[in-house]
LOFI-219901 format. One line per 2 residues: number of its first residue (from 1); their letters; for each residue x, y, z of N, C-alpha, C. Coordinates in Angstrom, 3 decimals. Example, Ala and Ser with C-alpha at 12.3 -4.5 7.8 and 13.67 -1.06 7.14 Angstrom:
1	as	13.190 -5.690 7.800 12.300 -4.500 7.800 13.200 -3.300 7.800  12.850 -2.250 7.080 13.670 -1.060 7.140 12.900 0.030 7.870
This chain:
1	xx	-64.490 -36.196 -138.784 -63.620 -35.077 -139.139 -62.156 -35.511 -139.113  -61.289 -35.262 -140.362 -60.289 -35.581 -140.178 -59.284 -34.034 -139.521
3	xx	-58.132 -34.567 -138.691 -57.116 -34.134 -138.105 -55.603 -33.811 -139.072  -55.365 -32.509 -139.599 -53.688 -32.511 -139.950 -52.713 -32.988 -138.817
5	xx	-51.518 -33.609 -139.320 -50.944 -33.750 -138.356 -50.090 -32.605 -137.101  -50.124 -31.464 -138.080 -49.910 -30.389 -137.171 -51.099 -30.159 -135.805
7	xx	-52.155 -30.431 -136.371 -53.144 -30.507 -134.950 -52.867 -31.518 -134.259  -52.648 -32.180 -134.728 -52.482 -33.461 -133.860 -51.251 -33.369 -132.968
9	xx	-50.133 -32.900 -133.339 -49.260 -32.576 -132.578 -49.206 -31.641 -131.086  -49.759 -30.262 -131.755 -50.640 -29.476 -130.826 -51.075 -29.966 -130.246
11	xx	-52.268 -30.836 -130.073 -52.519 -31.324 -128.951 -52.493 -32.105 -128.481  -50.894 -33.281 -128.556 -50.504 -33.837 -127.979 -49.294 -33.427 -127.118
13	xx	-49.212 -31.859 -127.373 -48.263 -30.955 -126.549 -48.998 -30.409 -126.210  -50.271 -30.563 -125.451 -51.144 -29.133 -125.172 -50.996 -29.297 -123.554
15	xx	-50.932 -28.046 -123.004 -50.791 -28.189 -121.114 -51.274 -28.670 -120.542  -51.533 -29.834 -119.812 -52.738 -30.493 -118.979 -53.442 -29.800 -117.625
17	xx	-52.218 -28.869 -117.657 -52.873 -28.418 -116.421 -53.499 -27.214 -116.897  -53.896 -26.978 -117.781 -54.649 -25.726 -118.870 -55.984 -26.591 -118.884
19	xx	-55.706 -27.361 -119.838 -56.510 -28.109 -120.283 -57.671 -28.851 -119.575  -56.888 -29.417 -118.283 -57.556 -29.685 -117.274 -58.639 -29.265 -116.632
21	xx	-58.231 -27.506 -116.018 -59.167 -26.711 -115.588 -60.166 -26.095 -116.830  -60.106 -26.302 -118.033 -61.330 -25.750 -118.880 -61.908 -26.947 -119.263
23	xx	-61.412 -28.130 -118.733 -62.693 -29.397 -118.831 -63.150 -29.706 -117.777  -63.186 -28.819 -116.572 -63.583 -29.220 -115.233 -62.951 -30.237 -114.426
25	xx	-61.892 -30.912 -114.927 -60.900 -31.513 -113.823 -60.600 -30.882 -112.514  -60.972 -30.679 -111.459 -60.204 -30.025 -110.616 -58.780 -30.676 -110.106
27	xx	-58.140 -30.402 -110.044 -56.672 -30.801 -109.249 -56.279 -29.923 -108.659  -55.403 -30.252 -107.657 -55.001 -30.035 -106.145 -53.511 -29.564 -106.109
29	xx	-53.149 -28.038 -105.664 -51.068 -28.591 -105.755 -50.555 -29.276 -104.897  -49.959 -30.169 -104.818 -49.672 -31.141 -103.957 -48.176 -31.013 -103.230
31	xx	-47.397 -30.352 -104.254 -45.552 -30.473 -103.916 -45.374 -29.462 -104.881  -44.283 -29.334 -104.950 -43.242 -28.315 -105.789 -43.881 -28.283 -107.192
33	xx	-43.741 -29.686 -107.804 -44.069 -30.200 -109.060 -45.110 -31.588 -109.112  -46.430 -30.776 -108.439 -46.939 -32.028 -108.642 -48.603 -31.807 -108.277
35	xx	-49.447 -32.087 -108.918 -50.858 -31.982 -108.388 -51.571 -33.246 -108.400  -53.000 -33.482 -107.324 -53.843 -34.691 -107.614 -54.629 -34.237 -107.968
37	xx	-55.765 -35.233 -108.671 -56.996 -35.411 -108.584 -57.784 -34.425 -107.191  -59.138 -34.263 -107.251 -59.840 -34.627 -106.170 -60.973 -35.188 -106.508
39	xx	-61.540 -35.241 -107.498 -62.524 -36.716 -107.886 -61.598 -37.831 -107.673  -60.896 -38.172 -108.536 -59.795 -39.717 -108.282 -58.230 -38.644 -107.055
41	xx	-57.793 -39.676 -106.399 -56.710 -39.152 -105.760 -55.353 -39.720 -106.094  -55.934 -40.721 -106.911 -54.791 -41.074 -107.361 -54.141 -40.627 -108.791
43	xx	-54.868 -39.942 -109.192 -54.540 -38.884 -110.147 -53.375 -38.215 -109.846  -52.173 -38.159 -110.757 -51.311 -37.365 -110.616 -50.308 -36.244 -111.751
45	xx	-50.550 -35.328 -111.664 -49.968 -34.788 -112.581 -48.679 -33.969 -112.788  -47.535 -34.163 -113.254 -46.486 -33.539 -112.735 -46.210 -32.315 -113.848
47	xx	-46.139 -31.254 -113.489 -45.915 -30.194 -114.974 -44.926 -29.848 -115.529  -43.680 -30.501 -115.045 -42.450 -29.925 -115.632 -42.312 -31.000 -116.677
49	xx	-42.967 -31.918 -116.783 -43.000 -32.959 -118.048 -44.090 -33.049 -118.804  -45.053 -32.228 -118.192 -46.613 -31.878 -118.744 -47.158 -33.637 -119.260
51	xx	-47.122 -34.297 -117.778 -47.606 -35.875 -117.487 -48.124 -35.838 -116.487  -48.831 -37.230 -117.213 -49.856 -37.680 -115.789 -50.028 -38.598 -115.743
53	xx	-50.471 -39.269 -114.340 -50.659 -40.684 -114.466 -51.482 -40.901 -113.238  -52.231 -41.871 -113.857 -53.619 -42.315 -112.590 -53.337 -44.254 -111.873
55	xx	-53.123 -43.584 -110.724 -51.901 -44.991 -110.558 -53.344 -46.133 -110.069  -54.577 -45.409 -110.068 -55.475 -47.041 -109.433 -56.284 -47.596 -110.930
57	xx	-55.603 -46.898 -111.699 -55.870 -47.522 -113.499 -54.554 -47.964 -113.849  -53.537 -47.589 -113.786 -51.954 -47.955 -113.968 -51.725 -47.153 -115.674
59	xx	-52.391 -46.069 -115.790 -52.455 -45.613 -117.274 -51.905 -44.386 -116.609  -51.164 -43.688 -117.914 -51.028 -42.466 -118.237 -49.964 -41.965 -118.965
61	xx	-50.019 -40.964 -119.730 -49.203 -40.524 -120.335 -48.576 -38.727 -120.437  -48.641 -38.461 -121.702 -47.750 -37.070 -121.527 -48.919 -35.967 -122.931
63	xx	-49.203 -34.810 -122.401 -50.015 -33.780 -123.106 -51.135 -34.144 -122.712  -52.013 -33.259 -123.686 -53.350 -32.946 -123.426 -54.706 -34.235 -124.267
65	xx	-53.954 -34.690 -125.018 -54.397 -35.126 -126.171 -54.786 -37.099 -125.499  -53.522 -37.014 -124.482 -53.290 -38.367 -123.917 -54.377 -38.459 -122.696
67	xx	-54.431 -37.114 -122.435 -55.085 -36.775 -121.016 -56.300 -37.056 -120.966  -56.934 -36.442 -122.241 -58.768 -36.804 -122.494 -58.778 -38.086 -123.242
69	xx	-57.837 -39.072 -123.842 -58.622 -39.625 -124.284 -58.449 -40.933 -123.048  -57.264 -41.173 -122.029 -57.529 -42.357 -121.069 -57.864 -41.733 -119.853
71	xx	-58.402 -40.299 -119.481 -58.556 -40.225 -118.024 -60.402 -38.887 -118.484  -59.967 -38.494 -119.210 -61.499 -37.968 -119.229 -62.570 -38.653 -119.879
73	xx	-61.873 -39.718 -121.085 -63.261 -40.290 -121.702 -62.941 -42.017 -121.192  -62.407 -42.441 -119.971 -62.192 -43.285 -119.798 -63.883 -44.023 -119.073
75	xx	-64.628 -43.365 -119.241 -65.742 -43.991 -118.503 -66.628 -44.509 -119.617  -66.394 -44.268 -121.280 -66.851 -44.051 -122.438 -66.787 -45.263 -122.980
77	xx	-68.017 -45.836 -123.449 -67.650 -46.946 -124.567 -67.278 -46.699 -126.066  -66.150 -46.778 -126.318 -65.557 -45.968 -127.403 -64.491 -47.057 -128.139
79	xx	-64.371 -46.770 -129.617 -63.703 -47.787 -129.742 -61.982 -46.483 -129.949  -61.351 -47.257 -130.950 -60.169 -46.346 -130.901 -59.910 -45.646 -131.460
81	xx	-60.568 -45.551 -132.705 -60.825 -44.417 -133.570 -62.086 -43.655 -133.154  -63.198 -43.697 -132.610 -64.102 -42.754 -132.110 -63.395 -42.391 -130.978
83	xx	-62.629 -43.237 -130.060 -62.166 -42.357 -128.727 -61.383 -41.110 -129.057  -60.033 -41.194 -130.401 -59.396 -40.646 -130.501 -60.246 -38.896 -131.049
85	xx	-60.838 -39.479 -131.931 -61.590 -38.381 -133.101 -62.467 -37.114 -131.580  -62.738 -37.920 -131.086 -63.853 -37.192 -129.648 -62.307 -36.759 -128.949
87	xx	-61.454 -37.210 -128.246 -60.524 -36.610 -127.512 -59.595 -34.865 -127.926  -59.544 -35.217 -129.614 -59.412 -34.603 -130.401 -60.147 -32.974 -130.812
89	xx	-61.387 -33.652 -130.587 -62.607 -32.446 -130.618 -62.724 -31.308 -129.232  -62.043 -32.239 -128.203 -62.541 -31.771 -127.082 -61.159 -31.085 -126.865
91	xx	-60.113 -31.026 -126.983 -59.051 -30.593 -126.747 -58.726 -29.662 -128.138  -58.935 -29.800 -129.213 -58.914 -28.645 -130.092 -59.930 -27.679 -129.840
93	xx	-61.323 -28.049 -129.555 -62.262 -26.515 -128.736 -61.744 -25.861 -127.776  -60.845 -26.971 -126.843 -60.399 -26.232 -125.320 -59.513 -24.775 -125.878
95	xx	-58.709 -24.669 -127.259 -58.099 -23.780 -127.093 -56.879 -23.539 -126.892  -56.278 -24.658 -125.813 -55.202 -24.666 -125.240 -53.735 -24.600 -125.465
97	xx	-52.980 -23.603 -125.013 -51.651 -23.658 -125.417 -50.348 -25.230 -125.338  -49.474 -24.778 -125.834 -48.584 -25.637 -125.568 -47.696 -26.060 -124.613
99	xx	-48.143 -26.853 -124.031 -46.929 -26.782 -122.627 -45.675 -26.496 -122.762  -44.478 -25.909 -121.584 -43.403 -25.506 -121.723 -42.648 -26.561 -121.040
101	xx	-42.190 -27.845 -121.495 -42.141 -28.773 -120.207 -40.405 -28.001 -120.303  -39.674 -28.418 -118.760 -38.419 -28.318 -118.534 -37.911 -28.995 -117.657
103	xx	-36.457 -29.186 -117.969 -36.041 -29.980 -116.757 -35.030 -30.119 -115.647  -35.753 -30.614 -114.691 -35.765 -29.841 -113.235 -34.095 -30.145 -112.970
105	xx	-32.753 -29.368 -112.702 -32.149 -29.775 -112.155 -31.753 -29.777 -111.130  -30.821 -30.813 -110.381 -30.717 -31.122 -109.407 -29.744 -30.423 -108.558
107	xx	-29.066 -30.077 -107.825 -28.354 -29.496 -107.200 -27.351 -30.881 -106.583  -26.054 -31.008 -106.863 -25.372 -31.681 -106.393 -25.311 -31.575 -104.693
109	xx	-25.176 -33.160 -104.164 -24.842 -32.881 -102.698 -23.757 -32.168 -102.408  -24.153 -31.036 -101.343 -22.914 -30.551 -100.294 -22.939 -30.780 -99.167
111	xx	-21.960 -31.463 -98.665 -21.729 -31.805 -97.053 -21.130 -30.565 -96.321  -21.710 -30.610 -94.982 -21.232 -29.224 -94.637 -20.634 -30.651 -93.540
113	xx	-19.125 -30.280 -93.256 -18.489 -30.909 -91.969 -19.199 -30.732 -90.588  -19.943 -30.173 -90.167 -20.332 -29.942 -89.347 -21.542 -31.564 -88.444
115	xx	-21.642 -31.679 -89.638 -22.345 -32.787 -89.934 -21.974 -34.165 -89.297  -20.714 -33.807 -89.464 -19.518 -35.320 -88.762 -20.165 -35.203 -87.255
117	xx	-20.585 -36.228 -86.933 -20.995 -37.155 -85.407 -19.915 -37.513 -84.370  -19.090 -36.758 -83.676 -17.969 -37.134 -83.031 -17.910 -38.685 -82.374
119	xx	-19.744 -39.500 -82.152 -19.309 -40.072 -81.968 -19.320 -41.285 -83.235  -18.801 -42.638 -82.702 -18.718 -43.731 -84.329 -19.115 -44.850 -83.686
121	xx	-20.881 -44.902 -83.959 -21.149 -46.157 -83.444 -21.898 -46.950 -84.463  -22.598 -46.197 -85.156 -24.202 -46.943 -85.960 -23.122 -47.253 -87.156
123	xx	-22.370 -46.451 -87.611 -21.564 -47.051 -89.086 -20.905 -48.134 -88.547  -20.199 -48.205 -87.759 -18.975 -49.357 -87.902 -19.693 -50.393 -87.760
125	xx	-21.216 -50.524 -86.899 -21.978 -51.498 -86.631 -22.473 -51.677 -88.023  -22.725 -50.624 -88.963 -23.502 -51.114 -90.224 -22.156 -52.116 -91.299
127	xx	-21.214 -51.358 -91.231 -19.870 -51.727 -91.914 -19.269 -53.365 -91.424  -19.554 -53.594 -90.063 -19.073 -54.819 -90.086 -20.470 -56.121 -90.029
129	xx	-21.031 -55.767 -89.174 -22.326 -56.760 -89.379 -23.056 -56.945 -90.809  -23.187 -55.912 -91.669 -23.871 -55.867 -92.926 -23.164 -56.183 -94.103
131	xx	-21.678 -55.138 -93.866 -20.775 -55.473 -94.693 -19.734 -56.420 -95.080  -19.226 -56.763 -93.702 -18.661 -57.664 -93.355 -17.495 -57.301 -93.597
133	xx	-16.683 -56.241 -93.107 -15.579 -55.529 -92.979 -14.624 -55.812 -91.739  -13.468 -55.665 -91.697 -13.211 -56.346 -90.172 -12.988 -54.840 -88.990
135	xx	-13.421 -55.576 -88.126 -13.924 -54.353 -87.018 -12.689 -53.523 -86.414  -10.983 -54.107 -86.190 -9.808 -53.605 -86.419 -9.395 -52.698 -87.242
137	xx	-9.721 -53.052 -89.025 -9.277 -52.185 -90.280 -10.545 -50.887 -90.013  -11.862 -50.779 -89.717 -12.743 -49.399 -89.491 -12.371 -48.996 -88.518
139	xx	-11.586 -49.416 -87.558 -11.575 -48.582 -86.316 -10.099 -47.827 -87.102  -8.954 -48.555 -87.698 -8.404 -48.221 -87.668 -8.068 -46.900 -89.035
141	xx	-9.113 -47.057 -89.882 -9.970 -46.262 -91.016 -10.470 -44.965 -90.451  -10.843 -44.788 -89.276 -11.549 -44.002 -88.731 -10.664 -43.041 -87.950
143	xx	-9.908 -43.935 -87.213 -8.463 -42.976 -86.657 -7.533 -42.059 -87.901  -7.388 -42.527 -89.158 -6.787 -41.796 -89.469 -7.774 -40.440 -90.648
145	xx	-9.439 -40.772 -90.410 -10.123 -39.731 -90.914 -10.339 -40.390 -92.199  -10.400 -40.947 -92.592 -10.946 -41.735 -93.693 -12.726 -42.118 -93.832
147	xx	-12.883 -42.909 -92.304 -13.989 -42.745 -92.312 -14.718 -42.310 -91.346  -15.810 -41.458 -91.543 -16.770 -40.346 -90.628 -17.927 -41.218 -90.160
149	xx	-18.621 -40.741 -89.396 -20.211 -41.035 -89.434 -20.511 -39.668 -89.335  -21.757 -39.471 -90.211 -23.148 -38.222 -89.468 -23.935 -38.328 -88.715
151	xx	-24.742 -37.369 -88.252 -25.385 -37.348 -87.437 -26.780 -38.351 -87.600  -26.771 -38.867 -88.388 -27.626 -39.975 -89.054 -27.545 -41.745 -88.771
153	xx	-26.319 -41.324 -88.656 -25.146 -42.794 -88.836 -24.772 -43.010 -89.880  -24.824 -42.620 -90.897 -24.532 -43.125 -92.234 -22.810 -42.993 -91.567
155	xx	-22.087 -44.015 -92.797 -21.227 -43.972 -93.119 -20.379 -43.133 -93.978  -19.734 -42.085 -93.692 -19.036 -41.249 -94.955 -17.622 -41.544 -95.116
157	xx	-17.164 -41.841 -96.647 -15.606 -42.400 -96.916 -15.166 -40.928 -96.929  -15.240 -39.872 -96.150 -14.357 -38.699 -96.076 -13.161 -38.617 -96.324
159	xx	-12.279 -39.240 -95.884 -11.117 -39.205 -96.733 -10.386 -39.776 -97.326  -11.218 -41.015 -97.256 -10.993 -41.444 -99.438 -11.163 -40.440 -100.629
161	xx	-12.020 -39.852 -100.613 -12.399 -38.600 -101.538 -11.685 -37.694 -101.621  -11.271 -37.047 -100.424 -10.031 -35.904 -100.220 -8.741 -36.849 -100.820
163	xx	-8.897 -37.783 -100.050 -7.210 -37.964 -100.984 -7.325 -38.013 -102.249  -8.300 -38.538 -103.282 -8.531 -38.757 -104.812 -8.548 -37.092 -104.910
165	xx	-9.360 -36.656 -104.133 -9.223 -35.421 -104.971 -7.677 -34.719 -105.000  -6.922 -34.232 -103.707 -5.612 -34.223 -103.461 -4.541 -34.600 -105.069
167	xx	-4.842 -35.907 -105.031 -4.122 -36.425 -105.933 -4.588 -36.367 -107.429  -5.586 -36.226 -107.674 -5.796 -35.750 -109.046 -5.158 -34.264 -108.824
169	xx	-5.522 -33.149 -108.199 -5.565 -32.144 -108.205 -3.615 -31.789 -108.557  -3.264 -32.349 -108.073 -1.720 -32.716 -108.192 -1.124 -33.207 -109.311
171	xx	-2.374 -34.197 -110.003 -1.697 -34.289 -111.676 -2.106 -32.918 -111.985  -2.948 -32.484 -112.309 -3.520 -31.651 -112.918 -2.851 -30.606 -113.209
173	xx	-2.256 -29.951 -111.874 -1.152 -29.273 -111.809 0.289 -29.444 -112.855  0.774 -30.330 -112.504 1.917 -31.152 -113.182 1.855 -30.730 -114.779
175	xx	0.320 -30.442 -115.320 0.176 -30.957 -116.604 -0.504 -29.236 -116.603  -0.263 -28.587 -115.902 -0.848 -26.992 -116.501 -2.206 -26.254 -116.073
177	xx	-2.722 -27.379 -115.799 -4.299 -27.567 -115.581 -5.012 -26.742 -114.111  -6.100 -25.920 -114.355 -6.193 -25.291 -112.933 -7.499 -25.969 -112.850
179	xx	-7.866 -26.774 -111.330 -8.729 -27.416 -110.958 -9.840 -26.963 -109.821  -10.588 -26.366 -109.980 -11.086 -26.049 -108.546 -11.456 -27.100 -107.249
181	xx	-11.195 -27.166 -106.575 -11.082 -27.798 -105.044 -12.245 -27.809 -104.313  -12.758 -28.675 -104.472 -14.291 -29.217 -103.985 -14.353 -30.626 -102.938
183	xx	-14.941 -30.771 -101.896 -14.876 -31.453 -100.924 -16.245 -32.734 -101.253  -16.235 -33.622 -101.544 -17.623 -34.220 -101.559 -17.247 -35.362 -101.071
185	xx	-18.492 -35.952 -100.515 -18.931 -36.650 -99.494 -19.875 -37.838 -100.178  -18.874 -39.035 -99.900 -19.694 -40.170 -100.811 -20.829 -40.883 -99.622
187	xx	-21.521 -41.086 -99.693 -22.444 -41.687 -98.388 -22.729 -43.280 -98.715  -22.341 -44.066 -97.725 -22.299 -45.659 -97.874 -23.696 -45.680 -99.266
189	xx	-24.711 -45.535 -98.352 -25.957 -46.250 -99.408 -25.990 -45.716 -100.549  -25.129 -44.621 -101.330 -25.046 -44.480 -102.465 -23.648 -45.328 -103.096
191	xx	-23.160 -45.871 -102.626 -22.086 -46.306 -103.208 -22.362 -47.645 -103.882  -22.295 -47.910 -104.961 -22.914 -49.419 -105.939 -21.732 -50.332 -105.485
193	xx	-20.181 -49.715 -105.418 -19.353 -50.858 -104.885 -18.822 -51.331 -103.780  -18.874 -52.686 -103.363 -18.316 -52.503 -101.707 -16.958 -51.981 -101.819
195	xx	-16.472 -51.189 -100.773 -15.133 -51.069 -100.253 -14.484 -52.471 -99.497  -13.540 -52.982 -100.972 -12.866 -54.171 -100.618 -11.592 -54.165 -99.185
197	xx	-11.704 -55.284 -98.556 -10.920 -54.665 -97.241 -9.472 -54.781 -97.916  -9.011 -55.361 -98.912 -7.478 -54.747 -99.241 -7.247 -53.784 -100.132
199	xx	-7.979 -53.441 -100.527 -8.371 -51.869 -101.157 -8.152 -50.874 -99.982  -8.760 -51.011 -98.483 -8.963 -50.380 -97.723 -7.614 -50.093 -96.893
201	xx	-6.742 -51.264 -96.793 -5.305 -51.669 -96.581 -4.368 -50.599 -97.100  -4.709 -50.774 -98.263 -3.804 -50.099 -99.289 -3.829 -49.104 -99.117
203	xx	-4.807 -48.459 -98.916 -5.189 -46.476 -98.048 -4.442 -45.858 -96.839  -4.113 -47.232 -95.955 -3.636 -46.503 -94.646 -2.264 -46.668 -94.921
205	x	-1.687 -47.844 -95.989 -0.402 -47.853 -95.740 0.331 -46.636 -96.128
């Protein structure tokens, strides 16, 4: 039987997690956005991208169409045109609508100050042993609020950020511009660049 490509589309957008339960897949909710297997456990299906992937095969892909032909007829001796034509059959009987995939956003970090660790031990130890920063310029980084620890130890450049922001906020002004005033909190292990120690110089002077 041949396929228009409008079917074919259909059900390569068709819901897996629809689709799933009217081919007897059972799956499991696992997280927010996310279900397993319970025949395979390594089955995973996430629905806001209407994907899946079976990580002890290292296969998987996205819709309904992808779904039956490497995880339901994967036990099948089939070549690639009978696998497809059968995956096809079985997912155009299912019926199934079109998934609504969307995407998830994230909520930017907010540091609540509260957070700051009065005391400063695990950063300066991470900053000079790891980083190789000199143990004089963080202490003396730290006295003037530049740099924090949390209650974690992480390292926070607290007021490196306030001052960039400060000072943009100050062109901005200059030039007409109304900026809203937001506090954020860069945390060492997100930062891709080291903080050079005459970079760091240049801050306190």
């Amino acid at each position: 039987m041949k396929y228009t490509d409008k079917q074919v589309k259909k059900a390569e957008k068709g819901d897996i997690l629809e689709f799933a339960d009217k081919a007897g897949v059972e799956l499991v909710h696992t997280g927010h956005n996310e279900y397993k297997g319970v025949e395979h456990d390594s089955l995973v299906v996430t629905p806001s991208r209407n994907a899946w992937f079976w990580n002890s095969r290292n296969v998987g892909g996205i819709g309904a169409l992808s779904f039956a032909k490497e995880y339901l007829l994967s036990e099948e001796n089939l070549d690639k045109k009978e696998r497809f034509l059968k995956a096809m059959d079985i997912v155009t009987k299912a019926g199934i609508n079109e998934a609504e995939t969307k995407e998830i956003k994230r909520e930017p970090f907010k540091f609540n100050p509260k957070e700051i660790d009065k005391r400063f031990n695990k950063a300066p130890a991470y900053l000079i042993q790891k980083r190789g920063l000199n143990k004089n310029l963080i202490q003396e980084l730290h006295a003037q609020g530049i740099i924090e620890q949390d209650k974690f130890g992480n390292a926070l450049f607290y007021g490196v950020i306030q001052r960039q922001k400060k000072l943009k906020a100050q062109q901005n002004k200059e030039h007409g511009l109304i900026m809203k005033n937001s506090v954020n909190v860069v945390r060492l292990n997100e930062l891709s660049l080291t903080l050079h120690t005459d970079m760091a110089l240049a801050l306190i002077q």
